[in-house]
C-alpha positions as CSV (number, residue, x, y, z in Angstrom):
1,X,23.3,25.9,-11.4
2,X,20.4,25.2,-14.1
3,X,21.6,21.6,-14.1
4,X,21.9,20.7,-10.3
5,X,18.4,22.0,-9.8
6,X,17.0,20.1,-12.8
7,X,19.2,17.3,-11.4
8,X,17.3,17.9,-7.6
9,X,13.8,18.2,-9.2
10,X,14.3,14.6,-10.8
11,X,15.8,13.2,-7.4
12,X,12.5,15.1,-5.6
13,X,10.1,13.4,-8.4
14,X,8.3,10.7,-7.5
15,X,9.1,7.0,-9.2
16,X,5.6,6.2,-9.6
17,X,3.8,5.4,-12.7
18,X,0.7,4.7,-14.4
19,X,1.9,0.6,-15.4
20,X,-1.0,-2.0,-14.2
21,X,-2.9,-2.8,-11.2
22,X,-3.2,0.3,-8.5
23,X,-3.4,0.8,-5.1
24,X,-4.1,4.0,-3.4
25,X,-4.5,4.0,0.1
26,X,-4.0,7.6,0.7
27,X,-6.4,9.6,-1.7
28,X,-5.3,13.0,0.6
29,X,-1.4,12.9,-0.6
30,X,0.1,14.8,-3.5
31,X,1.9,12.4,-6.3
32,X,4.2,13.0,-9.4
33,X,1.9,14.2,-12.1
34,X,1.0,10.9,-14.5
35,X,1.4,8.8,-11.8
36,X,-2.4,8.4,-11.7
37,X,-5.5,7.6,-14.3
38,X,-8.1,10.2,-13.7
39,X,-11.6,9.1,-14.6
40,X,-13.9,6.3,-13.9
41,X,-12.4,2.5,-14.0
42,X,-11.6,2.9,-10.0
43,X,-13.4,0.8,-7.4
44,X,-13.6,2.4,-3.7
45,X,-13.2,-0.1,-0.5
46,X,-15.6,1.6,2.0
47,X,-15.9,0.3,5.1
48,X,-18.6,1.4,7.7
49,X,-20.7,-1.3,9.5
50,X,-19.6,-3.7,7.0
51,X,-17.3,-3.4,4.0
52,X,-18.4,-3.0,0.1
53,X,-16.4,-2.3,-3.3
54,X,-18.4,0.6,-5.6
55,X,-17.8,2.1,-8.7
56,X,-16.1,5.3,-8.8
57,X,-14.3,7.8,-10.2
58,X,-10.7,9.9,-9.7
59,X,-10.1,13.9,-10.2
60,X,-6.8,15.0,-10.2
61,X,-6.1,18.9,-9.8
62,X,-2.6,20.1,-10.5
63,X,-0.8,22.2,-8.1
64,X,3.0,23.2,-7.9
65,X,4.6,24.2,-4.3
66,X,7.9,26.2,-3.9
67,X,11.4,23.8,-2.7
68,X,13.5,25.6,-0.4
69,X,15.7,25.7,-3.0
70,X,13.6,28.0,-4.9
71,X,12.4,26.0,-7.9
72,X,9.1,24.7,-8.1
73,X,7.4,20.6,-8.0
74,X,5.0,20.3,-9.7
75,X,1.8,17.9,-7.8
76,X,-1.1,16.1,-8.6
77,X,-3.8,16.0,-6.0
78,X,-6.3,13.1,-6.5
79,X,-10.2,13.7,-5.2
80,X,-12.8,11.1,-4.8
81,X,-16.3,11.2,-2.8
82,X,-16.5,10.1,0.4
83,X,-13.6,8.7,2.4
84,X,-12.5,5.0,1.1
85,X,-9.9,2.9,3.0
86,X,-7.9,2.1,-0.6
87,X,-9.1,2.7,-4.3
88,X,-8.0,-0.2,-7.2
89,X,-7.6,0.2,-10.7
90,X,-7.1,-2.3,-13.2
91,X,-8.5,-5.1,-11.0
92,X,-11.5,-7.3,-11.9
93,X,-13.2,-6.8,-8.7
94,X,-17.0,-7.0,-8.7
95,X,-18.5,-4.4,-7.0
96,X,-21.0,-4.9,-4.1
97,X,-20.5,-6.0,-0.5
98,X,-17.1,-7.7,0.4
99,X,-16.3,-9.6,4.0
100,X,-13.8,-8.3,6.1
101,X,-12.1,-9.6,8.9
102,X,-9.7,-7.4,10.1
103,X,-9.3,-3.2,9.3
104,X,-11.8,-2.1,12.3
105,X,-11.0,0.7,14.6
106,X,-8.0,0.0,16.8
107,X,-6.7,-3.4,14.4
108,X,-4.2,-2.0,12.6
109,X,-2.2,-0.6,15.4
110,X,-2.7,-3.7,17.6
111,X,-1.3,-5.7,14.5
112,X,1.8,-3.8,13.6
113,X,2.6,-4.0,17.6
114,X,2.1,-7.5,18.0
115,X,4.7,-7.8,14.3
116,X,6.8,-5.5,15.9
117,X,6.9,-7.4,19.3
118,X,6.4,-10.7,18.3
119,X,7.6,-11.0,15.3
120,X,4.5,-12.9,13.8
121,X,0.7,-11.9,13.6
122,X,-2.1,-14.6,12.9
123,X,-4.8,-13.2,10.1
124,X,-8.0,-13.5,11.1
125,X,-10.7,-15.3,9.0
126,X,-10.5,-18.4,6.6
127,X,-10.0,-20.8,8.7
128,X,-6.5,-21.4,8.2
129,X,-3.4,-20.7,10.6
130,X,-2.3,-18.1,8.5
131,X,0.4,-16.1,9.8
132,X,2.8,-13.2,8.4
133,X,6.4,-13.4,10.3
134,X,9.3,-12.3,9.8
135,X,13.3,-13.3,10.1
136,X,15.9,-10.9,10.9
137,X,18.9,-10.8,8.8
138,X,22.0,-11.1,9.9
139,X,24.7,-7.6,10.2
140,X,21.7,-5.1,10.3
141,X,20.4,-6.7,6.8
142,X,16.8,-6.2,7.5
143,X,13.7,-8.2,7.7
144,X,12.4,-10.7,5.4
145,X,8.3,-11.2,5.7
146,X,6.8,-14.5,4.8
147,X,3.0,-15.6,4.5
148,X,2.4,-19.1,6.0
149,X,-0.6,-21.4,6.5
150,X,1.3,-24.3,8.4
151,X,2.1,-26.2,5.5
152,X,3.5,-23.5,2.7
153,X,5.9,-20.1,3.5
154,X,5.8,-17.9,0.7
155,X,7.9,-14.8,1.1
156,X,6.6,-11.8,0.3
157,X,9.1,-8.9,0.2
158,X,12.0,-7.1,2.4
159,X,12.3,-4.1,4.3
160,X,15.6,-2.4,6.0
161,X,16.4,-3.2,9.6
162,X,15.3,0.5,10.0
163,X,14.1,4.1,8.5
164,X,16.6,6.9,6.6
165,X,15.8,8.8,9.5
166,X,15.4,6.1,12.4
167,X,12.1,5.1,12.0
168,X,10.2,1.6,12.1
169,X,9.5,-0.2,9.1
170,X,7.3,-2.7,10.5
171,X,4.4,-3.0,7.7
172,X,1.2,-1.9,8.6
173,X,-1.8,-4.5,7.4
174,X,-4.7,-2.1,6.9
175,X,-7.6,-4.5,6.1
176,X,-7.8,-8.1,5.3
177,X,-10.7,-9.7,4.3
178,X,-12.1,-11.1,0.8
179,X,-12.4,-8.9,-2.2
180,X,-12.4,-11.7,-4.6
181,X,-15.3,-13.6,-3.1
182,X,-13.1,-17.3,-3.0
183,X,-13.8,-17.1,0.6
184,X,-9.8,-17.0,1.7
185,X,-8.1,-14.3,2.9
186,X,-6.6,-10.7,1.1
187,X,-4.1,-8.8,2.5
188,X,-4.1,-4.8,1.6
189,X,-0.5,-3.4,3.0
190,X,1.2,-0.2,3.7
191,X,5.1,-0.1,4.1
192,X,6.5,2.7,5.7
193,X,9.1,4.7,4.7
194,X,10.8,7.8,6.6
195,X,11.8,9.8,3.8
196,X,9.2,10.9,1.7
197,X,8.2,7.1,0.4
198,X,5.1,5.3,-0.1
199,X,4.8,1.7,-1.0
200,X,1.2,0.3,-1.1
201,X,0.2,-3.3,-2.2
202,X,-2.8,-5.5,-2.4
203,X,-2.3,-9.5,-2.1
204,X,-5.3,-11.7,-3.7
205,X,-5.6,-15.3,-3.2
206,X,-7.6,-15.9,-6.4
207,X,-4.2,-14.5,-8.0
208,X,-1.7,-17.4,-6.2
209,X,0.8,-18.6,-8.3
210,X,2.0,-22.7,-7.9
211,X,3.1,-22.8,-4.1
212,X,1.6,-19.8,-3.3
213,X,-0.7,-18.6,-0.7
214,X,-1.5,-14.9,-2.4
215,X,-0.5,-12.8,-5.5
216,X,0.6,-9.7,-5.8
217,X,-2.5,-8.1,-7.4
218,X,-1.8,-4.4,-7.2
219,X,1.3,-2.1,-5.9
220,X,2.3,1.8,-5.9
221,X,4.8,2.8,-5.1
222,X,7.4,5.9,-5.5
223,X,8.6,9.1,-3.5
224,X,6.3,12.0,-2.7
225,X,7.4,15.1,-4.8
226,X,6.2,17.6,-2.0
227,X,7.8,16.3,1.1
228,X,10.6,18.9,2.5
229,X,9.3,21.4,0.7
């Protein structure tokens, strides 16, 4: 009995980790503990009549919640002031005001429909026709989600045809704009996930590779330890 809770606990833990660049666009959730630096070294993306990166830093406060299996999960709750729209770490961002061109009230949900619906969304901004799409796989494989200007397609990643429990995985583009000051387009993502997932990433132009339109600058991912309990 010891051994299938301690075997539960592990399945319940999160798989994030403290390895490079973050990206944490939901300071209010409870992660595994270590999964985030505490202390200064963040940068906060606020975003009120125009969009700026600032110093800042991360508290983490430790709680533990009881499973309905009677064992407790341990949780780290992060705190920051005010209310950003993502925190980075690891990222040579300068701080100071940043342009954005999509992420105002009512853009996110009008994106994800238009994905959903469409199965491509133009990103505002640089200049270029810069699109995300996707292609369906064949036998319920899923979708795979490419960024193209016209000229290159760079895929980006894959998600299931649909949730564990049903739900849409159609990724949600929360703000897009320029953080690195090279005047193209950045691409901060959310991909859902239905059973107790997170997956948050952050695309830089400045950090293309050869046939590249972005780089993957900063990702976290894992499970949150709290959900069901």
């Amino acid at each position: 009995m010891r051994y299938a809770r301690l075997l539960i606990l592990l399945m319940l833990a999160g798989t994030a980790a403290v390895a490079g660049p973050l990206v944490l666009t939901d300071p209010g959730g409870a992660y595994e503990p270590g999964s985030l630096p505490a202390g200064r070294g963040w940068l906060a993306l606020e975003c009120a009549a125009g969009c700026a990166l600032r110093a800042t830093g991360l508290q983490l406060s430790r709680q533990t919640v009881l499973h309905l299996d009677e064992f407790r999960v341990p949780l780290e709750i992060p705190r920051v002031k005010g209310s950003p729209l993502a925190l980075f770490h690891g990222l040579a961002l300068a701080p100071g005001p940043v342009v954005r061109w999509h992420g105002a009230e009512g853009d996110v949900e009008r994106a994800s429909a238009q994905l959903r619906r469409l199965g491509r969304w133009a990103v505002p901004g640089d200049g270029r026709p810069l699109a995300l799409s996707w292609v369906r796989l064949p036998d319920q494989g899923g979708f795979r989600y490419h960024l193209g200007d016209g000229t290159t397609r760079q895929f980006l990643f894959a998600t299931a045809a649909e949730g564990h429990y049903g739900g849409d995985t159609t990724p949600r583009v929360l703000w897009a704009g320029d953080l690195d000051g090279d005047g193209l387009a950045d691409l901060l993502l959310s991909l859902p996930d239905d059973d107790c997932g997170f997956d948050d990433r952050l695309y830089l132009s400045s950090m293309a590779g050869p046939g590249q339109l972005v780089g993957l600058a900063a990702r976290f991912a894992g499970r949150h330890p709290a959900c069901g309990c």
